[in-house]
DODRENPA-850834 format. One record per residue (C-alpha): z, y, x; residue number from 1. Coordinates in Angstrom, 3 decimals, padded with zeros to 6 digits, m for minus. Example, Ala and Ser with C-alpha at 12.3 -4.5 7.8 and 13.67 -1.06 7.14 Angstrom:
# DODRENPA-850834
+----------+----------+----------+-----+
:       pz :       py :       px :   i :
+----------+----------+----------+-----+
:  007.800 : m004.500 :  012.300 :   1 :
:  007.140 : m001.060 :  013.670 :   2 :
+----------+----------+----------+-----+
# end
This chain:
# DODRENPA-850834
+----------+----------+----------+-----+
:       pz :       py :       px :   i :
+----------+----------+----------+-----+
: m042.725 :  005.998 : m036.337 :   1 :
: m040.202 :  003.185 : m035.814 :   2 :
: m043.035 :  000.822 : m034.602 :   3 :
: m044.381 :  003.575 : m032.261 :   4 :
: m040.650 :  004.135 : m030.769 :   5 :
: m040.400 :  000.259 : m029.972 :   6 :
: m043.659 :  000.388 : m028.560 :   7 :
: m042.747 :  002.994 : m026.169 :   8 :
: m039.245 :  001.470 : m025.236 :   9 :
: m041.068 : m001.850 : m024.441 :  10 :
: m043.284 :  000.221 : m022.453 :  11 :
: m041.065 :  002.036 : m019.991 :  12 :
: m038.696 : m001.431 : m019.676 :  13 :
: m042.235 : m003.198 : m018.696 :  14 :
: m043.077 : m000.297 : m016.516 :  15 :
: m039.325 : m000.638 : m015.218 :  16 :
: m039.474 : m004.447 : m014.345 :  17 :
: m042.927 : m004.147 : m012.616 :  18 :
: m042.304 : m001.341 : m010.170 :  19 :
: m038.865 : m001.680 : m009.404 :  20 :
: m036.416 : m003.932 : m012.186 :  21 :
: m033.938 : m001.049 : m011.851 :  22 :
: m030.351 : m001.771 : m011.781 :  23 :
: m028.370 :  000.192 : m014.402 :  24 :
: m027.051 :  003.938 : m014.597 :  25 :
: m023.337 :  004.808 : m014.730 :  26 :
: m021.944 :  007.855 : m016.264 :  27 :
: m018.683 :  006.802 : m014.863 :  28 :
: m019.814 :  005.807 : m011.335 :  29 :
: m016.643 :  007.663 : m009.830 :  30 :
: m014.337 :  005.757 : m011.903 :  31 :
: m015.604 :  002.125 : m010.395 :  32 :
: m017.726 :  002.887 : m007.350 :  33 :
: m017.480 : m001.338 : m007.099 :  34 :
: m020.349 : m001.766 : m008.929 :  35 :
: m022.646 :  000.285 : m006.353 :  36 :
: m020.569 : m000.738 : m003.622 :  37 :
: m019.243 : m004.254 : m002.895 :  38 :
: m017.533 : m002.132 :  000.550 :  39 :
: m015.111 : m000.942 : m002.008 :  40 :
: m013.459 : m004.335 : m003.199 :  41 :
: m009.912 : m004.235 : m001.958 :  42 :
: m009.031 : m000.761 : m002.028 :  43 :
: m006.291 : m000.538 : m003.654 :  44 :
: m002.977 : m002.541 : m003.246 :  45 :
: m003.614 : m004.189 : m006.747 :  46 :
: m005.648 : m006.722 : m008.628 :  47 :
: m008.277 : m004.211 : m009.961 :  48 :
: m010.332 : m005.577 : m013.436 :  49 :
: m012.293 : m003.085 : m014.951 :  50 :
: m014.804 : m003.764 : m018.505 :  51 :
: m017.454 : m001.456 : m019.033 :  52 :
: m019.574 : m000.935 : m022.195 :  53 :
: m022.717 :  001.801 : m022.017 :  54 :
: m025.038 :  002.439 : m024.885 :  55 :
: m028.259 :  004.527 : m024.051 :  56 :
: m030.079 :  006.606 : m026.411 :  57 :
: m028.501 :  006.287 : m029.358 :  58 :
: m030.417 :  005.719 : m032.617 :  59 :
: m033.544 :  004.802 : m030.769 :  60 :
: m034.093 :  000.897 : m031.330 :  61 :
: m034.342 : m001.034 : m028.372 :  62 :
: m032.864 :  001.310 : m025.776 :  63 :
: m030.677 :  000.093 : m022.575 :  64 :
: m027.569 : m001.508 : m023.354 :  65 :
: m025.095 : m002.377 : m020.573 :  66 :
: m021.910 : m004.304 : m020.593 :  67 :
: m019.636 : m005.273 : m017.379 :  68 :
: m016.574 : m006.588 : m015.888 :  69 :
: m015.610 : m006.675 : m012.559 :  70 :
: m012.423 : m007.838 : m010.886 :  71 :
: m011.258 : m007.237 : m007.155 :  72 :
: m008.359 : m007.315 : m004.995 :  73 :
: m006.828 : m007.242 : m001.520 :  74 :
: m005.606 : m009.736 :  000.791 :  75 :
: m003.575 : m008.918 :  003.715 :  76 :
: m000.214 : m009.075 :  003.539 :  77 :
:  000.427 : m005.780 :  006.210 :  78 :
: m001.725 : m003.936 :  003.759 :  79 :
:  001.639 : m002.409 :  001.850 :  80 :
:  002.387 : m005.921 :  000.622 :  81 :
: m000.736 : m005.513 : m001.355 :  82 :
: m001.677 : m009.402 : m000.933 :  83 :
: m002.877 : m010.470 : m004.634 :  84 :
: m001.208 : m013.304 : m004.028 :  85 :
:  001.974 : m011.842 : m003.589 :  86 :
:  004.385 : m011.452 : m006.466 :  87 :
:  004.774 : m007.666 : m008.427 :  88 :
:  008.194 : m006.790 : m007.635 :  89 :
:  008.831 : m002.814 : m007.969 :  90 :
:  009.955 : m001.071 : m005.036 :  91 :
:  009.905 :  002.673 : m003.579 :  92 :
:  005.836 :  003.468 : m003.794 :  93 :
:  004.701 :  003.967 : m000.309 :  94 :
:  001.881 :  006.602 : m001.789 :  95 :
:  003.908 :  009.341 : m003.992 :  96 :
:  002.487 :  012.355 : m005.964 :  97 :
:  001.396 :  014.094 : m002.651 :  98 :
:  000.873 :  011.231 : m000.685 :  99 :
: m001.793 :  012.961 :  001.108 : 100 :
:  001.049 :  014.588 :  003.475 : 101 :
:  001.651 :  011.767 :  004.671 : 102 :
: m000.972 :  009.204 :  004.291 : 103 :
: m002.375 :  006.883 :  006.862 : 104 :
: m004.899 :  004.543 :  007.100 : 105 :
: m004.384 :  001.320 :  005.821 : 106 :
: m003.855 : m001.792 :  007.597 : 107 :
: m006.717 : m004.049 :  008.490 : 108 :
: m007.089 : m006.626 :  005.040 : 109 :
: m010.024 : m008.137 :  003.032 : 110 :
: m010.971 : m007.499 : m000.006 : 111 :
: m012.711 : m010.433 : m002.665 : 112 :
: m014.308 : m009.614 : m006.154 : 113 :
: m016.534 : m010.830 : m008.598 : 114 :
: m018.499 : m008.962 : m011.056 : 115 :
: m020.728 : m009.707 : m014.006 : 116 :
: m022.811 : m007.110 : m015.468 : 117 :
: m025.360 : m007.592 : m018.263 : 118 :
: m028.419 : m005.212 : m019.103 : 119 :
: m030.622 : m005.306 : m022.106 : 120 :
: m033.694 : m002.612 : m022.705 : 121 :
: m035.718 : m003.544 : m025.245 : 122 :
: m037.007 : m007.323 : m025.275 : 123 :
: m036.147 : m007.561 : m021.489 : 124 :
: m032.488 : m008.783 : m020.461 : 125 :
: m030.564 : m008.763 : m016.990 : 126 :
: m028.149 : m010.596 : m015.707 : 127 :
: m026.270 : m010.287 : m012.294 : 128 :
: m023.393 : m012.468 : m011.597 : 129 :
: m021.441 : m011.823 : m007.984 : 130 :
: m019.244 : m012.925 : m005.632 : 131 :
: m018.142 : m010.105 : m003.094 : 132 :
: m016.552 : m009.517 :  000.356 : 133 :
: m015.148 : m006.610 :  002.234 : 134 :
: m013.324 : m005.810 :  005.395 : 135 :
: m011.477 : m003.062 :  005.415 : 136 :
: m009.917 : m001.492 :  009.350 : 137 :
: m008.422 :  001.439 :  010.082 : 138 :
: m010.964 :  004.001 :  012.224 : 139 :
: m008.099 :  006.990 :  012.890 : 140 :
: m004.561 :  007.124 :  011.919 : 141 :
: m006.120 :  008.681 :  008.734 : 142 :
: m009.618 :  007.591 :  008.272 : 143 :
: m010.667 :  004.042 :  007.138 : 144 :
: m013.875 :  002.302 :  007.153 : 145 :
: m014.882 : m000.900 :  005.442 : 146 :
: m017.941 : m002.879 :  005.038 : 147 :
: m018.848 : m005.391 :  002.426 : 148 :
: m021.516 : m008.007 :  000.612 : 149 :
: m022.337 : m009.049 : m002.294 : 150 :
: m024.116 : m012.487 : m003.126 : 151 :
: m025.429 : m014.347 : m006.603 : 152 :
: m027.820 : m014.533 : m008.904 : 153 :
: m029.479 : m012.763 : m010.938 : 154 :
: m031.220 : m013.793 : m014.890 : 155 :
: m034.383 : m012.016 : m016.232 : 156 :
: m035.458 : m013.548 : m019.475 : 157 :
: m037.973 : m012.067 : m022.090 : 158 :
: m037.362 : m012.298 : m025.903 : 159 :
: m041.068 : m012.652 : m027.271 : 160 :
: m039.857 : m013.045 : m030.488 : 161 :
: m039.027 : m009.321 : m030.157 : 162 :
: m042.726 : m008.312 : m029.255 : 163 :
: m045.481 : m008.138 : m031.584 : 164 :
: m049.028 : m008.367 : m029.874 : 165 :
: m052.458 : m008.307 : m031.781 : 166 :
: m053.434 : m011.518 : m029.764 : 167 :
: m050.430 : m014.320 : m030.010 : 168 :
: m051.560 : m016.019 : m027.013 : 169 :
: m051.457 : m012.722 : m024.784 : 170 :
: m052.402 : m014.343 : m021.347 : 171 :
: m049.988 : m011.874 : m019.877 : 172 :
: m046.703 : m013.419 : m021.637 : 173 :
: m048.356 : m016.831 : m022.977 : 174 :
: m046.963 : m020.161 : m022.061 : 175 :
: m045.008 : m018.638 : m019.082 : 176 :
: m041.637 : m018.546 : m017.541 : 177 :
: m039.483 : m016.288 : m019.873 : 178 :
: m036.241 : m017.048 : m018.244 : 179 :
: m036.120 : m016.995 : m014.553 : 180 :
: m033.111 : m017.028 : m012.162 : 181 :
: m033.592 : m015.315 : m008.505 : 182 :
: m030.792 : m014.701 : m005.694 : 183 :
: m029.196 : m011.865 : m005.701 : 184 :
: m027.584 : m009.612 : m002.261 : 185 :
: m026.388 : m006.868 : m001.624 : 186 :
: m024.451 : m004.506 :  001.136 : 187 :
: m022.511 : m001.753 :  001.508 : 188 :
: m020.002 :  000.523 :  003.784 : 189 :
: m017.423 :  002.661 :  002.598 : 190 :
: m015.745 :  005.590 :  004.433 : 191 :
: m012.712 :  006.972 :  003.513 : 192 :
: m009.386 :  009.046 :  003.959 : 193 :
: m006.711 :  010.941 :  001.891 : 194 :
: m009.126 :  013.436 :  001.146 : 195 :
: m012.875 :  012.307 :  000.579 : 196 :
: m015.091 :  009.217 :  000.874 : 197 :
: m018.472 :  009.028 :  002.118 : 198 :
: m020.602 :  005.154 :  000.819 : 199 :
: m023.757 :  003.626 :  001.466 : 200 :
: m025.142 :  000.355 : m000.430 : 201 :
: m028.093 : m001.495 : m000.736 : 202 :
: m028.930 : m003.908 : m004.196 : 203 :
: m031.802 : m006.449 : m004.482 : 204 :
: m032.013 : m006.871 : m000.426 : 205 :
: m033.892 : m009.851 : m001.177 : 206 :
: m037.437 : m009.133 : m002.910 : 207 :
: m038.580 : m010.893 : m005.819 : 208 :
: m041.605 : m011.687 : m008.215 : 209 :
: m041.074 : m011.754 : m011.401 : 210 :
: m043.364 : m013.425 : m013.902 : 211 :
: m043.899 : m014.127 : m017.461 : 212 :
: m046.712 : m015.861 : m017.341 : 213 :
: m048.548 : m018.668 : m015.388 : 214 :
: m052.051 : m016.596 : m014.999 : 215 :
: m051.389 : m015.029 : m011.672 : 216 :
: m054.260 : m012.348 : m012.115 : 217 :
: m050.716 : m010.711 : m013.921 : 218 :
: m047.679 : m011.980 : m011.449 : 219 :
: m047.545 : m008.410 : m010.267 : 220 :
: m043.956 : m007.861 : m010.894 : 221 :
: m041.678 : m007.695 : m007.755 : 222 :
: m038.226 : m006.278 : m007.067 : 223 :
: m037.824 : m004.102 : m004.501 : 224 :
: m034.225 : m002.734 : m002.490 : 225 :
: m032.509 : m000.096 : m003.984 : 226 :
: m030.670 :  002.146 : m002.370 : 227 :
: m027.017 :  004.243 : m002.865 : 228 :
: m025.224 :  007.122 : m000.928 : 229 :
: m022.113 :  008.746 : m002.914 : 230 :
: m019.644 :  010.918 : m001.589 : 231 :
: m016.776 :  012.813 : m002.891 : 232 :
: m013.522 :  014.851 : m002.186 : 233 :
: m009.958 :  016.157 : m003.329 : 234 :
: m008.871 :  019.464 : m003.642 : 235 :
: m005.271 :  020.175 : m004.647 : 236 :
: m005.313 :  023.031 : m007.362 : 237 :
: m001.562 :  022.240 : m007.689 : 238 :
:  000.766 :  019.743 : m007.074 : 239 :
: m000.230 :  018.655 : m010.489 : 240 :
: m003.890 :  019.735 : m010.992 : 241 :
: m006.614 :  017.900 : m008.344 : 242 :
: m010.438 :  018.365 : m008.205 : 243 :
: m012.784 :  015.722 : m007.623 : 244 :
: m016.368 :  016.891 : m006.951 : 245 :
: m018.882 :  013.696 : m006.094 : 246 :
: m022.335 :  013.017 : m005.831 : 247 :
: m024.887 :  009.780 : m006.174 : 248 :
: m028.277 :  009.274 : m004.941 : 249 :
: m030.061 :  006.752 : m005.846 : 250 :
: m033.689 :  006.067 : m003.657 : 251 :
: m035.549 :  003.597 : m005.631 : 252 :
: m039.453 :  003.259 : m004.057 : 253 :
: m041.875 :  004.011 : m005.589 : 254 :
: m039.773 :  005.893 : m008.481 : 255 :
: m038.826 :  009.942 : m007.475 : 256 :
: m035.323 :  010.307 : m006.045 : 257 :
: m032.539 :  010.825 : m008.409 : 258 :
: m029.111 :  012.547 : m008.224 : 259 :
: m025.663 :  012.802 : m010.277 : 260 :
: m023.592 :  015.176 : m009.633 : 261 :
: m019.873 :  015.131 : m011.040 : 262 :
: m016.871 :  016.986 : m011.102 : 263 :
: m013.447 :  015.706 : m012.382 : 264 :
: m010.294 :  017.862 : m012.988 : 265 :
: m007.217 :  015.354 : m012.490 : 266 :
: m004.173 :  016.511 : m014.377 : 267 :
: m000.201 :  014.954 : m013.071 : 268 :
: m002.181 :  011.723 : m012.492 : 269 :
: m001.733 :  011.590 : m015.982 : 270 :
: m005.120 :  012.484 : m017.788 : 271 :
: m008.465 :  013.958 : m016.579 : 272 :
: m011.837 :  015.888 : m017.834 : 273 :
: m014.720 :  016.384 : m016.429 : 274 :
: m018.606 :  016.731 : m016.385 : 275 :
: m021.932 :  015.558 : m015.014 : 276 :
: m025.708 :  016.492 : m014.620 : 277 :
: m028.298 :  013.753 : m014.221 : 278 :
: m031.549 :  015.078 : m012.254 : 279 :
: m034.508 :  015.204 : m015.005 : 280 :
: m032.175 :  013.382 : m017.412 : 281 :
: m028.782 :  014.323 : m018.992 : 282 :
: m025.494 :  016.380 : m019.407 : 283 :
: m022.396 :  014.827 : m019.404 : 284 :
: m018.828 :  015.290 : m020.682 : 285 :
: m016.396 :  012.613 : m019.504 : 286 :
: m012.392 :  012.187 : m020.114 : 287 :
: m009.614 :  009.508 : m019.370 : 288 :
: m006.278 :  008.859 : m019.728 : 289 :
: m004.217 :  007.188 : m017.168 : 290 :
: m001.601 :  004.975 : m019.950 : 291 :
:  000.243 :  003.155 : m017.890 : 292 :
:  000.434 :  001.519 : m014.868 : 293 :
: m001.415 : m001.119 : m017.009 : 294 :
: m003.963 :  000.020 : m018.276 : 295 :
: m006.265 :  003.378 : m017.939 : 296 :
: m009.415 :  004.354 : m020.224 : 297 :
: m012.214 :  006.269 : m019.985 : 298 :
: m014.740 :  007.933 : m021.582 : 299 :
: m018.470 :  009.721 : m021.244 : 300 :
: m020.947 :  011.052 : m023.712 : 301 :
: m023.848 :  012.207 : m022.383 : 302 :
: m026.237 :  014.892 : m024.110 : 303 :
: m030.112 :  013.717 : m023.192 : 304 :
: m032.030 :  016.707 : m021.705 : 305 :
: m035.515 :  014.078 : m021.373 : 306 :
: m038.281 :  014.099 : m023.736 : 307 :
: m036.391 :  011.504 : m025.410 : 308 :
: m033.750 :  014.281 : m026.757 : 309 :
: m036.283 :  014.419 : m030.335 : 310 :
: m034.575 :  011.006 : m030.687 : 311 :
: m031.999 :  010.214 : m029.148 : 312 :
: m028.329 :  010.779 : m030.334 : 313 :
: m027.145 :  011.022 : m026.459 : 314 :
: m025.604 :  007.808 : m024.404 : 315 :
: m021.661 :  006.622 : m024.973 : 316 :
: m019.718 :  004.695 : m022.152 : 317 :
: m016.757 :  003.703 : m021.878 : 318 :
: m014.620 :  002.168 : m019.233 : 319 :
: m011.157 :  000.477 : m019.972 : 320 :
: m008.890 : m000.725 : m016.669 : 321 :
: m006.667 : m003.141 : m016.172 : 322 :
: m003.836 : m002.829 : m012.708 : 323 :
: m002.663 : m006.189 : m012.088 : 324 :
:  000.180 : m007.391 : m010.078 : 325 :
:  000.990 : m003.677 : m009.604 : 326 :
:  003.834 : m003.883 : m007.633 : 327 :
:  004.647 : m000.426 : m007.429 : 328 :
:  003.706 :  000.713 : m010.771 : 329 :
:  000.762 :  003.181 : m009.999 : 330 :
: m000.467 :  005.050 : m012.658 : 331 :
: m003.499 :  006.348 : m011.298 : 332 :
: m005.906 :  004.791 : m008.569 : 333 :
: m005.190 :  006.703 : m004.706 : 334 :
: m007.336 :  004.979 : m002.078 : 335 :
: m010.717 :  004.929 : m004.589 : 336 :
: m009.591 :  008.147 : m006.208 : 337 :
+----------+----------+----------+-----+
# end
């Protein structure tokens, strides 16, 4: 049984890097929409660095594993002194409790980033390392809109030691290039006011063949653009209860269109719960806990609804945040929700 479980997770993460190499799946997209969205970088008035750790199908050997860090932050010094080269020195906070009432758009500033995100499925690993840009401009005295890019490269490699094939010399994996590096792009916009945010992006802009081996009767493997629209908004139970519905759909040729849906219950900007539904795929429960103006954590569990749920123990992630140079002691993110 084991042997026919890593035969089929070998399978689908073949199957995967032929038809489209697909990027991977966050529980917790609403919680770092950076990693869909290089538009995003800059948001907020603070040097953002976020680690993420995801494990997929529990209990089933070989299934996707995904680790991450990402780091961005503003420059502009108009943007409510939110330069990240400026120096954290307190103050009144410009965006209170119910900053809503009187928010406004923020000033023209760029955003930089980097991010670094690591995904392994069976004997297959990926690697994209980043360097991002965005511009963020005010649209209406409460609306924003800002555009960004993201540029690298990105590491396939195959571990054949992990494969076991009745002919050694396979001619589809024999004496062929098990570690490749390809450039990576990306680009995004990113809509937004006190009260929702509407984002496009586009990863793998550049297409690329993959290969493992140097017969090319089986150099069939290409990337192909993937595509990203998300949305959300904030509804005010309370002054101290908000809800956060959001959506992401994820158009990924030749591969059916999938959609999350999420909704997260905010509570004094202190804690939050929520859930999620995966099209075709999984439930989700997610919580957080907003510690400090430090440091924030976050957690998802989600219960697999697939054909896989004989054998999988559901998918963990977890998200832990670091605010740096947060000059006026925030506790909770405003502009990225």
């Amino acid at each position: 049984m084991k042997r026919i479980l890593l035969l089929l997770i070998v399978f689908f993460a073949v199957i995967q890097c032929s038809f489209a190499q697909q990027r991977p799946q966050y529980t917790q997209y609403v919680f770092n929409n950076y990693l869909l969205n290089p538009a995003v970088g800059g948001i907020e008035n603070y040097t953002d660095v976020k680690a993420g750790y995801r494990s997929q199908w529990t209990g089933l050997q070989g299934a996707p594993v995904t680790s991450y860090l990402t780091v961005n932050a503003p420059l502009g010094k108009n943007f409510i002194e939110g330069d990240a080269t400026s120096a954290a020195s307190g103050g009144d906070n410009p965006n209170s409790r119910l900053y809503t009432q009187g928010y406004m758009a923020a000033e023209p500033h760029h955003g930089i980033g980097f991010m670094l995100v690591t995904d392994q499925a069976g004997p297959i690993t990926q690697t994209n390392i980043d360097a991002t840009y965005a511009y963020h401009l005010g649209l209406a005295p409460r609306l924003n809109l800002a555009v960004g890019v993201s540029a690298g490269v990105s590491h396939v490699s195959l571990n054949t030691s992990l494969i076991t094939l009745e002919n050694p010399f396979d001619p589809a994996i024999a004496n062929g290039n098990n570690s490749q590096w390809k450039p990576d792009l990306g680009v995004g916009a990113w809509l937004y006011s006190a009260e929702y945010y509407l984002g496009a992006s586009v990863q793998q802009v550049l297409p690329q063949t993959l290969y493992f081996s140097n017969n090319s009767a089986y150099n069939q493997s290409k990337t192909v653009p993937q595509y990203f629209f998300t949305g959300g908004f904030k509804v005010f139970m309370s002054d101290d209860v908000t809800l956060l519905p959001s959506f992401l759909v994820k158009v990924i040729k030749p591969l059916p269109i999938t959609y999350d849906i999420n909704a997260k219950f905010s509570f004094k900007d202190r804690f939050w719960v929520g859930g999620s539904y995966r099209r075709d795929d999984s439930f989700g429960v997610l919580a957080g806990i907003n510690i400090s103006s430090f440091i924030n954590v976050g957690y998802s569990y989600d219960i697999t609804t697939s054909a896989l749920n004989t054998v999988s123990n559901g998918t963990h992630e977890i998200v832990i945040s670091l605010l740096l140079n947060n000059r006026y002691k925030v506790t909770c993110p405003q502009r990225n929700f």
